[in-house]
VODO-144629 format. One record per atom (N, C-alpha, C): x negated, y, z. Coordinates in steps of 0.001 Angstrom, whole numbers, padded with zeros to 6 digits, always signed. Layout:
N
XYZ/...
//
This chain:
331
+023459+010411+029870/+022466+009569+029195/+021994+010226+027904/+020920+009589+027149/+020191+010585+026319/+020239+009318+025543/+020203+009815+024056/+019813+008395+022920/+018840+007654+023178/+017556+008295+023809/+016491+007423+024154/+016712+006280+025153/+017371+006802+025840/+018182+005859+027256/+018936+004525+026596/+019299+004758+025583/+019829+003118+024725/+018825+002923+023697/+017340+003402+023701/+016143+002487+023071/+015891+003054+021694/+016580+004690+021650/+016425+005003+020056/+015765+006334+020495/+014463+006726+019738/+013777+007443+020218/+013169+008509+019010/+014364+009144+019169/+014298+010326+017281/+013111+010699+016800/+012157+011782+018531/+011029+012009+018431/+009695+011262+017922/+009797+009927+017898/+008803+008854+017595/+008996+008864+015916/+010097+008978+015660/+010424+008673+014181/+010170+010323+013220/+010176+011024+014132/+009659+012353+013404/+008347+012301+013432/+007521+011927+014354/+005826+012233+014488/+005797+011180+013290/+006627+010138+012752/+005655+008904+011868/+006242+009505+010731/+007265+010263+010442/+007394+011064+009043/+006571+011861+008779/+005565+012769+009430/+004917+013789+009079/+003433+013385+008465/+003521+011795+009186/+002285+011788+008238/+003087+010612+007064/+004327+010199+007213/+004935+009725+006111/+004689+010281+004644/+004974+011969+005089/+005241+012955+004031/+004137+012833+003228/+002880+012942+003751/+001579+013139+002869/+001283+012117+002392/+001525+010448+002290/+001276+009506+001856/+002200+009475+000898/+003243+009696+000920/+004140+009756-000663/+003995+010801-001615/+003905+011945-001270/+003101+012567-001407/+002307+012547-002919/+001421+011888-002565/+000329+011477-002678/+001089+010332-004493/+002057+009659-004569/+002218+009241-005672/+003375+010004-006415/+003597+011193-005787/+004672+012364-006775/+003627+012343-008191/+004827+012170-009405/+004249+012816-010670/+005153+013481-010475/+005448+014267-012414/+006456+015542-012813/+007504+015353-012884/+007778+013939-012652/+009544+013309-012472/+010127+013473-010874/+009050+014092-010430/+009877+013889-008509/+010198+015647-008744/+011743+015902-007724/+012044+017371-008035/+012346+017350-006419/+012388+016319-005406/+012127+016903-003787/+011180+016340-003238/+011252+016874-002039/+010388+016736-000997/+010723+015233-000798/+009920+015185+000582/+010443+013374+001370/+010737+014321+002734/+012541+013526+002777/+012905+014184+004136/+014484+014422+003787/+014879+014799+002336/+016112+015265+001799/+016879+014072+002040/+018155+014537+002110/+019189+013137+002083/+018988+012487+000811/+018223+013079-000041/+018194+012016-001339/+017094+012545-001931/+016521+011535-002954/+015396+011887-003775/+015977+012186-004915/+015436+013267-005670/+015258+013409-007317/+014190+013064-008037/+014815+012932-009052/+013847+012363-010318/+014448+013023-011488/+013577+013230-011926/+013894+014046-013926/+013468+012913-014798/+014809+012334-015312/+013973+010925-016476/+014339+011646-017568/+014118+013060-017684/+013464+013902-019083/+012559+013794-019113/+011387+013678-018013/+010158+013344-018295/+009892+011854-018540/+010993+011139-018411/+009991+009608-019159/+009894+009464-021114/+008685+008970-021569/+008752+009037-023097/+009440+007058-023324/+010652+007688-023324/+011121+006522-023929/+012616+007063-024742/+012613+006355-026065/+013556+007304-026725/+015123+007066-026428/+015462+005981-026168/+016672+005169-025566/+016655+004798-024659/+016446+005852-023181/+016584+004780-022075/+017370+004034-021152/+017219+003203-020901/+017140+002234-019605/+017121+002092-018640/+018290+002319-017480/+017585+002640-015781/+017200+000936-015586/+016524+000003-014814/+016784-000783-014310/+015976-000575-012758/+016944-001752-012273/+016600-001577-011062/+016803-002320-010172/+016162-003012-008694/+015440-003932-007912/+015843-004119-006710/+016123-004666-005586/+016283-004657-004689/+015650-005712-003836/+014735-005700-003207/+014404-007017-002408/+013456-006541-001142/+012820-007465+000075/+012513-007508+000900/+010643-008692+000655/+010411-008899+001880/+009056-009588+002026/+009447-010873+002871/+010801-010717+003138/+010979-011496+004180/+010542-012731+005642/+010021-013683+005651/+009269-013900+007128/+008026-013623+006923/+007349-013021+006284/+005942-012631+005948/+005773-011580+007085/+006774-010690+007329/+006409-009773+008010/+005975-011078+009877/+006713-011818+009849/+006508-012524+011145/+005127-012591+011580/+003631-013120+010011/+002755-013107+009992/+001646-011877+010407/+002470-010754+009816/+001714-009730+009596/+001438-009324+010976/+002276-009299+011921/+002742-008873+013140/+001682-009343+014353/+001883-011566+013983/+000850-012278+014308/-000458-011457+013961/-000630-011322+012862/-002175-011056+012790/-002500-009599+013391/-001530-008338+013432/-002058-007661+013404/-002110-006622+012295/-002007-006887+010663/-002264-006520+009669/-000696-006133+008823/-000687-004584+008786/+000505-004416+008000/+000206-003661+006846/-001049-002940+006429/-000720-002548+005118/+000026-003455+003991/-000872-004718+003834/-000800-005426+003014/+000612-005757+002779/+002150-005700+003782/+002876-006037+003301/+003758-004719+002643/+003307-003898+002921/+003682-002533+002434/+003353-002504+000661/+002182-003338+000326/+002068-003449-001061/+002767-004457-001663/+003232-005366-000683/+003483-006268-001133/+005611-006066-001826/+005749-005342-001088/+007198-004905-001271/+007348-004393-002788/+006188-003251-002995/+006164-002931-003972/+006035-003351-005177/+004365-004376-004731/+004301-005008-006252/+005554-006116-006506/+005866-006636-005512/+007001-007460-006022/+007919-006932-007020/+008306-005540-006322/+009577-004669-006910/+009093-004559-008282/+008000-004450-008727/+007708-004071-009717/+007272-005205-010641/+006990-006242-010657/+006949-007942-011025/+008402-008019-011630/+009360-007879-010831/+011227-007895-010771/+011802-007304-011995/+011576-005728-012212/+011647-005695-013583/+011006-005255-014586/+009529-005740-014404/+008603-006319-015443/+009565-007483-016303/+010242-008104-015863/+010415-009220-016496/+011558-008922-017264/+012217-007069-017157/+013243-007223-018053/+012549-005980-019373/+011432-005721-019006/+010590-004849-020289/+010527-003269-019750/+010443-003296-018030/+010764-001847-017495/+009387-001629-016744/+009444-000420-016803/+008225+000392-016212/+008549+000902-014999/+008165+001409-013634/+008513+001929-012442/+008592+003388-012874/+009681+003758-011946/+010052+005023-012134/+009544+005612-010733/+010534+005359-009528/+010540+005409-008317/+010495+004435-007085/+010769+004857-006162/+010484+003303-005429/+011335+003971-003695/+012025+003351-003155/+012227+003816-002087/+012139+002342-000531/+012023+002970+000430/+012113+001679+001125/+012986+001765+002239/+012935+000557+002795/+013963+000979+004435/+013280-000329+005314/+012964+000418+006167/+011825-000103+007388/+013170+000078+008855/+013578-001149+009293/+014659-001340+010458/+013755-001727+011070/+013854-001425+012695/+013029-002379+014115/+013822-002135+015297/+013115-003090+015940/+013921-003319+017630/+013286-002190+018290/+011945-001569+017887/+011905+000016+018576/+010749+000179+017778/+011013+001452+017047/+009560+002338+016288/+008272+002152+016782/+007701+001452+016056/+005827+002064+016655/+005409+002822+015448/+005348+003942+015726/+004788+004905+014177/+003336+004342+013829/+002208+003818+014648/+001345+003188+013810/+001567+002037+012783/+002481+001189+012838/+003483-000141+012072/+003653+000802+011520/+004237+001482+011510/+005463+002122+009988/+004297+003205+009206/+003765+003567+009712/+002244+004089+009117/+001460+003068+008179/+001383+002236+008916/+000057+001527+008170/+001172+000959+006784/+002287+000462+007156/+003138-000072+006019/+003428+000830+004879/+003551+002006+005243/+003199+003263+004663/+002402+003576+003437/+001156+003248+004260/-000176+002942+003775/+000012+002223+002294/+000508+001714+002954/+000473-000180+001428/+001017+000402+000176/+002266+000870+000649/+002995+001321-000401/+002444+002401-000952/+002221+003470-000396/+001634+004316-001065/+000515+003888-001999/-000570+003032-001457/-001358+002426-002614/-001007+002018-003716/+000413+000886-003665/+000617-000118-004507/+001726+000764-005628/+001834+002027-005010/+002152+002519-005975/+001925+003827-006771/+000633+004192-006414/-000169+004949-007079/-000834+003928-008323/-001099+002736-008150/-001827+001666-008759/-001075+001318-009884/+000747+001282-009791/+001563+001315-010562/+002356+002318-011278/+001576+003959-010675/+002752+004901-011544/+003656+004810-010665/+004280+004732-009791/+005543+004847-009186/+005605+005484-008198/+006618+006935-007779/+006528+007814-007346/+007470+006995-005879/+007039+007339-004542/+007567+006998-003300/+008316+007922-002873/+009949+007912-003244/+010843+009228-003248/+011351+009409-001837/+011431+008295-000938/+012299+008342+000028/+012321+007358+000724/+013603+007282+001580/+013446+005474+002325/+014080+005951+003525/+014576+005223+004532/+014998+005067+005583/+014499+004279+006486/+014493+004710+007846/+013787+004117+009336/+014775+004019+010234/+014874+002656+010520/+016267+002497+011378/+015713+001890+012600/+016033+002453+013912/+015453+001932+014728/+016714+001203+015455/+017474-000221+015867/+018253-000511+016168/+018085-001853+017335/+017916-001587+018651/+017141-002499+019581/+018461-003575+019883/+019811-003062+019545/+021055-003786+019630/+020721-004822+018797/+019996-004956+017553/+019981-006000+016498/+018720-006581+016256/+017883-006129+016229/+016164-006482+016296/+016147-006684+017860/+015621-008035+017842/+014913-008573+018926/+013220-007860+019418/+013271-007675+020688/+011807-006958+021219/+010661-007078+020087/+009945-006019+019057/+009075-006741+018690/+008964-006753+017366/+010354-007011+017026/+011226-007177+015534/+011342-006005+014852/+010835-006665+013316/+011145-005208+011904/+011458-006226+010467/+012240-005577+010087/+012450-005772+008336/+011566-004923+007828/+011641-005388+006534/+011117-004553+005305/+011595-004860+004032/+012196-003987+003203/+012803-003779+001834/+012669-003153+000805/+012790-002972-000110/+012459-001910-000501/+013219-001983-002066/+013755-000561-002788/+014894-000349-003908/+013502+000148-005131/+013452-000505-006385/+013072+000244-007136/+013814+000751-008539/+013693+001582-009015/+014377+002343-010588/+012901+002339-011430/+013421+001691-012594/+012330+001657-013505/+013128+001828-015295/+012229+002187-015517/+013068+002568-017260/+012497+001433-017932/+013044+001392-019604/+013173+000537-020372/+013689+001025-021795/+013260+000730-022791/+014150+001418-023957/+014664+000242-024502/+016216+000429-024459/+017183-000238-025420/+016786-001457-025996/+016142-001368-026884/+015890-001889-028408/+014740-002874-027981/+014234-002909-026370/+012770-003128-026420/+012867-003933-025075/+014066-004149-024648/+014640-005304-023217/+013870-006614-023548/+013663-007195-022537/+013227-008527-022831/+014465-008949-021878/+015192-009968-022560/+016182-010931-022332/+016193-012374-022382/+015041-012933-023071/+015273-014444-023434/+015553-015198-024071/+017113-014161-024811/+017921-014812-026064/+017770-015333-026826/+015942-014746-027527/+015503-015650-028370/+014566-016923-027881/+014231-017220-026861/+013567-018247-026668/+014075-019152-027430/+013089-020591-028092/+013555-021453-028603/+012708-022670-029331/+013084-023990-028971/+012437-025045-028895/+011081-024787-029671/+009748-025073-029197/+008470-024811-029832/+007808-023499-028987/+008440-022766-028590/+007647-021984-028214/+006444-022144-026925/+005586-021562-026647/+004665-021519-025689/+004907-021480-024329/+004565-021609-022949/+004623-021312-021844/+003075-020851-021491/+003296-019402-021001/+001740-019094-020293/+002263-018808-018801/+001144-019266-018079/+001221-019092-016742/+000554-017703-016183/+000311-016498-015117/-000175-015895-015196/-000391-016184-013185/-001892-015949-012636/-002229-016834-011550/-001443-016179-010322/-001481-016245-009222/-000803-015786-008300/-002138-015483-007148/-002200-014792-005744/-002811-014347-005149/-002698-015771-004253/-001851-016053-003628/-001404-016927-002684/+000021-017183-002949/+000975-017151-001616/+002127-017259-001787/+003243-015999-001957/+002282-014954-002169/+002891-013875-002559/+004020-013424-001436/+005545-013404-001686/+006783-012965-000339/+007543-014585-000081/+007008-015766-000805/+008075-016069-000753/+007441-017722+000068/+008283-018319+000863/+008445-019413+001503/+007176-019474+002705/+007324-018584+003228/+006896-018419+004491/+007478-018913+005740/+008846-019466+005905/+009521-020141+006810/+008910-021391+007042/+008939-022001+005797/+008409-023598+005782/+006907-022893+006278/+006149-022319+005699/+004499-022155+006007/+004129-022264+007169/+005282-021462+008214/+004756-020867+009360/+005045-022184+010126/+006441-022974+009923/+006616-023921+010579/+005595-024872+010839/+004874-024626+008969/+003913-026405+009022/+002915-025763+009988/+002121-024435+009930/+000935-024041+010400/+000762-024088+011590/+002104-022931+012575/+002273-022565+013739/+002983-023125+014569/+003550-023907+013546/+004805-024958+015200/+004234-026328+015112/+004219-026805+013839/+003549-028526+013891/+002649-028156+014146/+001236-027462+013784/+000104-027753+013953/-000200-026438+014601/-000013-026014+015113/-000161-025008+016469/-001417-024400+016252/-001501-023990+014940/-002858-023333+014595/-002443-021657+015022/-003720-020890+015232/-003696-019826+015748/-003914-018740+014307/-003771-017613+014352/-003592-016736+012945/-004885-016539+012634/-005614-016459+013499/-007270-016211+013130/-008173-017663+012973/-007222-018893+012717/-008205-019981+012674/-008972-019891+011529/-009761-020698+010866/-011099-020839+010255/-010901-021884+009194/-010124-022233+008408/-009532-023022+007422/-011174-023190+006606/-011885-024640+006591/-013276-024638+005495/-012872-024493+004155/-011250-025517+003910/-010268-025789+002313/-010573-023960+001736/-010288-023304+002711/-009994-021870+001606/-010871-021098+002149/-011711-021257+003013/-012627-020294+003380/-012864-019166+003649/-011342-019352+004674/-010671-018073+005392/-010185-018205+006329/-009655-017202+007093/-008756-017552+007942/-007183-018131+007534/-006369-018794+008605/-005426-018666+007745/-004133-017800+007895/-004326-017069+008780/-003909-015510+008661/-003902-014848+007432/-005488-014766+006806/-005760-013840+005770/-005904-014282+004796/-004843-015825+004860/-004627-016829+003019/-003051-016327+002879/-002474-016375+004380/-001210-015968+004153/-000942-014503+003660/-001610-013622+004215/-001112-012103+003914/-001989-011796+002692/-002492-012518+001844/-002799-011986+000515/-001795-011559-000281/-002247-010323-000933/-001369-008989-001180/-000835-009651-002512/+000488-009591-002599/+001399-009947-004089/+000838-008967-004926/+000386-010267-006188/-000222-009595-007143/+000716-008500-008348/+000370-007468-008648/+001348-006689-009582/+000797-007211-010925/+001522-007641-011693/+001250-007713-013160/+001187-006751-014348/+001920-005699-013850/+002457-004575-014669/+001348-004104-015901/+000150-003936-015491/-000757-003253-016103/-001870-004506-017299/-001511-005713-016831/-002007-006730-017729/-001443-007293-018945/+000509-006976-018539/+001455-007627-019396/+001676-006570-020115/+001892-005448-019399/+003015-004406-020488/+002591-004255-021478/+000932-004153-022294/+000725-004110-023715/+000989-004638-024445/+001423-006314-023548/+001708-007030-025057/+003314-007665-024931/+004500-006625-024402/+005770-007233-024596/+006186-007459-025710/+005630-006545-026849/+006544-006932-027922/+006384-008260-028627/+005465-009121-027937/+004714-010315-028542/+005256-011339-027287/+006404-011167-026406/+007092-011809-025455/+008407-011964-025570/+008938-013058-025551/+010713-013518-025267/+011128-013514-024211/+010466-013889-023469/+011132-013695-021746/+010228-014478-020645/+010495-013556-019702/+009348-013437-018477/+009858-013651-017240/+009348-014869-016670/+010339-015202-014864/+008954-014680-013936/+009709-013905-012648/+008576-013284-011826/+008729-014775-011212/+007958-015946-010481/+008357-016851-009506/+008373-017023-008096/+009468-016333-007714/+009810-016080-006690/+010473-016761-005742/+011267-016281-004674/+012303-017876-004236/+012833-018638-005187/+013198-020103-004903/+013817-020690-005910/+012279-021710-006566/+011064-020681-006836/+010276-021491-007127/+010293-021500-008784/+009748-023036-009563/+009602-022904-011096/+011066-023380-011079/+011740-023974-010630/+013031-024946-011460/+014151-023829-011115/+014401-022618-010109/+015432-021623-010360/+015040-020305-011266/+013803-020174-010784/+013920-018480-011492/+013480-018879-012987/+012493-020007-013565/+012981-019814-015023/+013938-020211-015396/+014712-020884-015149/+016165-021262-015734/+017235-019898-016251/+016743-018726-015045/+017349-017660-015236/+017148-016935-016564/+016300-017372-016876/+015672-016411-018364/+015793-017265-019851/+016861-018441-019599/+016821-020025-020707/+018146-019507-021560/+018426-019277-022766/+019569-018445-023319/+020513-019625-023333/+020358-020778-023497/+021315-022147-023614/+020796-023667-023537/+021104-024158-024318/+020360-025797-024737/+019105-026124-025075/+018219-025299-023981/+017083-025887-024144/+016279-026104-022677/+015325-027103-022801/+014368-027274-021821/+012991-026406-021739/+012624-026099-020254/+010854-025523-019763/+010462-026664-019490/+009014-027749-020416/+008398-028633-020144/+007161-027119-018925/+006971-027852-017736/+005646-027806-017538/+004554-028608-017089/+003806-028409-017290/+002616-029555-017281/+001415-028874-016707/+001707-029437-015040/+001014-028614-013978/-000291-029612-013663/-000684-030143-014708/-002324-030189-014931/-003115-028922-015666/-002387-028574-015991/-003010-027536-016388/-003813-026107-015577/-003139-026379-014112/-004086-025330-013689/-004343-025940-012743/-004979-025577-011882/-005427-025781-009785/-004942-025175-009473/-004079-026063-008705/-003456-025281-007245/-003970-025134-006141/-004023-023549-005979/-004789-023112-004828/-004603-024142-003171/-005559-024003-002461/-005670-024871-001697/-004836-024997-000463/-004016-023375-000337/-003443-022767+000809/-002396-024056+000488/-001709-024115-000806/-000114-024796-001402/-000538-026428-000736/-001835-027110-001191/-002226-028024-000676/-002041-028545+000822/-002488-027490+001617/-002354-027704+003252/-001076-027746+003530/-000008-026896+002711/+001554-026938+003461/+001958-028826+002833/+001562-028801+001775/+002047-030067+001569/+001487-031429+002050/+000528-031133+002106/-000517-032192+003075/+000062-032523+004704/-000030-031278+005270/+000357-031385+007018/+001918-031014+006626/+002990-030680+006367/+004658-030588+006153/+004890-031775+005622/+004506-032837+005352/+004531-033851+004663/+006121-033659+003531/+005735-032673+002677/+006349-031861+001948/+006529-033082+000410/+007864-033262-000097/+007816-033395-001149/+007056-032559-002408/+007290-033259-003411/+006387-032538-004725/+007799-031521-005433/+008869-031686-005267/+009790-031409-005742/+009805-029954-005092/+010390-029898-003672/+010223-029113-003087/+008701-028307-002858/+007825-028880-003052/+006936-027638-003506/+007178-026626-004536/+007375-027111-005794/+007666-026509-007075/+008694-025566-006861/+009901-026256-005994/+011295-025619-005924/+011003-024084-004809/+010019-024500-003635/+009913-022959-002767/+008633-022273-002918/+007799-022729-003482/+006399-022219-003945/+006094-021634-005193/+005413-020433-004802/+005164-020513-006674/+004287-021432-007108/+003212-021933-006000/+001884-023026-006665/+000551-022171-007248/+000540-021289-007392/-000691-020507-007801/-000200-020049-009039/+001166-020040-009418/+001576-019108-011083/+002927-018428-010318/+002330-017050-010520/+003128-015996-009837/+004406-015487-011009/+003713-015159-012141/+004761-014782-013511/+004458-015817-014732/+005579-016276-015222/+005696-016826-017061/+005926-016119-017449/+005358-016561-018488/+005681-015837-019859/+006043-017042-020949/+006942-016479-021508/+007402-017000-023202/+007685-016575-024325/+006409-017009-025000/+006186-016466-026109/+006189-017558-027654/+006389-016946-028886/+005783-017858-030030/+004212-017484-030546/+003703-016556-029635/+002233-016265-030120/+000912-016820-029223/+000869-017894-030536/-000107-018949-029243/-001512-018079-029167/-001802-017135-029489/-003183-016454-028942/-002974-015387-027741/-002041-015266-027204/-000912-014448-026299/-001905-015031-024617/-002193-016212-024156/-003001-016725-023476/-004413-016107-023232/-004833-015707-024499/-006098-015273-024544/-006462-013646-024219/-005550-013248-024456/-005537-012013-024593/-004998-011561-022871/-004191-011926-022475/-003873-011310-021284/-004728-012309-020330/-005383-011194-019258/-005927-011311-018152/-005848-012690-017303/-006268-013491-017066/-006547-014671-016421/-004958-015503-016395/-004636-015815-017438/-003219-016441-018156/-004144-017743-019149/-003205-018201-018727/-003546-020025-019249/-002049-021133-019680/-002042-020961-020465/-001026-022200-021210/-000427-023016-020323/+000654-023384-020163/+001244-024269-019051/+002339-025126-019567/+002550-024833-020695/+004122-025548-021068/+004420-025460-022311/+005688-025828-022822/+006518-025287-023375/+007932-025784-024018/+008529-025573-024823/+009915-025100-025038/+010635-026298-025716/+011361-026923-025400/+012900-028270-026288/+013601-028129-025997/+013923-028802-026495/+015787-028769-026805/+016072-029482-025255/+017185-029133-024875/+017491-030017-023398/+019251-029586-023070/+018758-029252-021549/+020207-028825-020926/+020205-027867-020088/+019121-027199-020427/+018832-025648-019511/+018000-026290-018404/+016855-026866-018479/+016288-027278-016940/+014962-026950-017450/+014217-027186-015973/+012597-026862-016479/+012593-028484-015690/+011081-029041-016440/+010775-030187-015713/+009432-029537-015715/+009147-030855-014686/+007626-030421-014380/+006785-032148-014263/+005814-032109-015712/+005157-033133-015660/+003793-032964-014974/
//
């Protein structure tokens, strides 16, 4: 018997590296010192200008999003989406992307899939400075069902010392800015697909009038990167939640130094219409929206500089800061 004979097919995974190679490629700066292909990537963080640095670093996936992508057809988009997330992740601790690597598992290789995902990333991180060092392709038909792929992806990003955003100082009075979101970005796509595709047996290319799209192409809107709107003004920031699983009431709590409360006061923006339909047809609590949705605010910010709103890119006031017991409410 031959490896191919148990569903693993080496040759398929070499033809989709070769044009792998030239798409990463493609976001090498003077910090990459190999090829793509080595058992490991290098990086020289002599070339980053930061005087005290900082590795930090990311680990996460897109998780049932890819189910969608598959439905529709459309995989760059989650290829960016891995990234900008990764890079949202530690934005919020005052870090810049260094590198980025991924690992793409399936029930059997199609090198156009792992191409086009390819694709994404390579964009989303030319867009961010972040060099695509490496990654792994696991083709495993024992564990992936016919059909079936993950997607993940590791990032390293620097930071200087002195210049972390932690939170510590947050404290009663201060501001909450919201900063908008694309859609639902990676996260609570289980519930989505359920309300869309199993209760209401809508098809990926239906014709939604509410958003004036398909709703295929409300779901796979590309996670927005913040990197390039926020980073000018950290030093005028206390601490920053990407909102991710968990929603507003887990991931800012993560960034609350002790005895105090996140008022938010979600009149303050519109919620996009996609968040509307899951809660409308899921006959979805309000709680549990907040708790698995971001709602149309992808990153907070907390700050004491109330002109901080104005200045960064389509960011709008949402809250802010008392004394409490470490919770966020949401009026």
């Amino acid at each position: 018997m031959l490896y191919k004979d148990a569903g693993v097919n080496i040759k398929s995974a070499e033809t989709a590296l070769k044009r792998i190679k030239i798409l990463a490629k493609k976001t090498f700066n003077k910090g990459v010192l190999s090829e793509i292909g080595s058992f490991g990537g290098l990086f020289d963080i002599s070339r980053i200008n930061i005087k005290s640095p900082v590795l930090v670093s990311s680990i996460d996936g897109v998780g049932t999003k890819v189910r969608v992508a598959s439905m529709a057809g459309k995989y760059k988009g989650i290829g960016m989406d891995i990234v900008n997330h990764s890079v949202n992740d530690i934005l919020t601790l005052g870090a810049k992307p260094l590198f980025f690597l991924d690992y793409f598992a399936s029930s059997k290789l199609n090198p156009g899939v792992l191409t086009e995902i390819i694709e994404g990333m390579s964009s989303a991180c030319i867009e961010n400075n972040c060099a695509l060092i490496g990654g792994e392709t696991a083709e495993m038909p024992g564990v992936y069902k016919k059909g079936e792929f993950d997607l993940a992806g590791t990032i390293i990003g620097g930071a200087e010392r002195g210049k972390l955003i932690t939170g510590r100082n947050i404290k009663k009075g201060d501001i909450v800015i919201g900063l908008p979101s694309s859609g639902l970005h990676t996260n609570g796509f289980s519930l989505a697909r359920k309300v869309f595709f199993e209760k209401l047996r809508w098809k990926i290319d239906k014709y939604i009038p509410e958003i004036s799209d398909t709703i295929g192409n409300a779901l796979l809107a590309v996670h927005t990167s913040y990197l390039n709107i926020v980073f000018p003004y950290l030093s005028s920031i206390k601490g920053i939640a990407h909102i991710t699983g968990g929603g507003f009431y887990d991931n800012i709590v993560r960034i609350l130094p002790g005895a105090i409360n996140v008022v938010i006061m979600k009149s303050r923006w519109d919620v996009p219409h996609i968040f509307n339909l899951i809660q409308k047809y899921g006959d979805v609590p309000e709680y549990e929206m907040f708790h698995t949705f971001n709602m149309g605010i992808g990153m907070v910010i907390i700050t004491d500089d109330s002109s901080l709103s104005g200045k960064i890119k389509g960011s709008v006031e949402i809250g802010y800061v008392e004394n409490g017991n470490k919770e966020v409410i949401i009026k």
